[in-house]
C-alpha positions in Angstrom: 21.8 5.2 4.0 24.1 4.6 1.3 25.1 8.0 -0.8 23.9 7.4 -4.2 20.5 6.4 -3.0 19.2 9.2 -1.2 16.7 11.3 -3.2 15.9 14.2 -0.3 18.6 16.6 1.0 20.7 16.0 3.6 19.4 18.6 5.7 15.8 17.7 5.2 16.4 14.0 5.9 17.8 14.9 9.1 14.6 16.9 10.0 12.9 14.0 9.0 14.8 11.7 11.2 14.5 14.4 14.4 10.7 14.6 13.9 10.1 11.0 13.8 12.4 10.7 17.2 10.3 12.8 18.7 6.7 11.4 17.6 5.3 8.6 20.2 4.5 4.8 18.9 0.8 5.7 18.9 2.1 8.5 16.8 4.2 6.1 14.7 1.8 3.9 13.7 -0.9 6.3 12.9 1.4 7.4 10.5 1.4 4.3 9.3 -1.8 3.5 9.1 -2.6 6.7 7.3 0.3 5.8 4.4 -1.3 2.0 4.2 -4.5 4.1 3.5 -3.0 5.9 1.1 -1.5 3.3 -0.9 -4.6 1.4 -1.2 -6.2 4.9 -2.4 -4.1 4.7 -5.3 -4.3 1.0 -6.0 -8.1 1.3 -6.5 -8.0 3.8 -8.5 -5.1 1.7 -10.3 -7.8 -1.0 -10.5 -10.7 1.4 -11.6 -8.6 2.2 -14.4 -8.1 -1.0 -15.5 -10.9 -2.4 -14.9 -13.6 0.5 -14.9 -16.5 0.5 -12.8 -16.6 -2.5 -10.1 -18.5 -3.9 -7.3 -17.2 -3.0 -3.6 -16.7 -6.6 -3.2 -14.7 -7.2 -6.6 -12.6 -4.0 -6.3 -11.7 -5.1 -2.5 -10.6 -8.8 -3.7 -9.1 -7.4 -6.7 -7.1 -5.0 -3.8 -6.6 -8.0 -1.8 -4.9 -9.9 -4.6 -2.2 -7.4 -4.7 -1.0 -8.5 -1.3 -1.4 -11.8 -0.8 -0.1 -14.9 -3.0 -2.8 -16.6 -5.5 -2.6 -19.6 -2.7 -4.2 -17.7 -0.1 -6.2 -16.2 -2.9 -7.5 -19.3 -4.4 -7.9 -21.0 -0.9 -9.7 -18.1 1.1 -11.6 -16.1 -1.2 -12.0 -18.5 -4.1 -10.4 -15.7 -6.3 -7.9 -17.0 -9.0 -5.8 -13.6 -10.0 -4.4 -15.4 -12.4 -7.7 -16.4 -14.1 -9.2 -12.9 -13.4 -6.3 -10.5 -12.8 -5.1 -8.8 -10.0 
C-alpha cells in the first residue's frame, strides 16, 4: 500500500491484515457477503431518499440499476435508468 493513501494506522492495519490471515475462506466470504449486504442497505435508503416511498419490486430494479449497465437493464428487466433513473 502506497504511503499517502493509507487512512488507518500502521499498527492497526497490521492487526487487520493478521486477523484476516487467520480467518478461513468460509470466513472470508461471509465477510463479504455481510459488507455486500451492507452496501445495498445504504443504497436503498439512498434510493428512498430520492425517490421516497417505493414498491419492493421498483426499489430492487432501481438497486439493480446501480450495478449493471442500462444494456443489461433495458434487455433483462425492461428498465431504462436513463428514462427513469437509477
Amino acid at each position: 500500500m502506497k504511503e499517502g493513501i493509507r487512512d488507518t494506522p500502521l499498527k492497526v492495519h497490521k492487526m487487520l491484515i493478521e486477523g484476516y490471515r487467520k480467518m478461513s475462506p468460509q470466513q472470508k466470504l461471509q465477510q463479504v457477503n455481510e459488507l455486500t449486504k451492507t452496501v445495498q442497505q445504504f443504497a436503498c435508503a439512498r434510493i428512498r431518499t430520492k425517490y421516497g416511498e417505493l414498491s419492493e419490486s421498483e426499489l430492487r430494479l432501481r438497486l439493480a440499476s446501480l450495478w449493471l449497465d442500462r444494456e443489461v437493464m433495458t434487455k433483462v428487466f425492461h428498465w431504462d435508468p436513463q428514462e427513469k433513473g437509477y
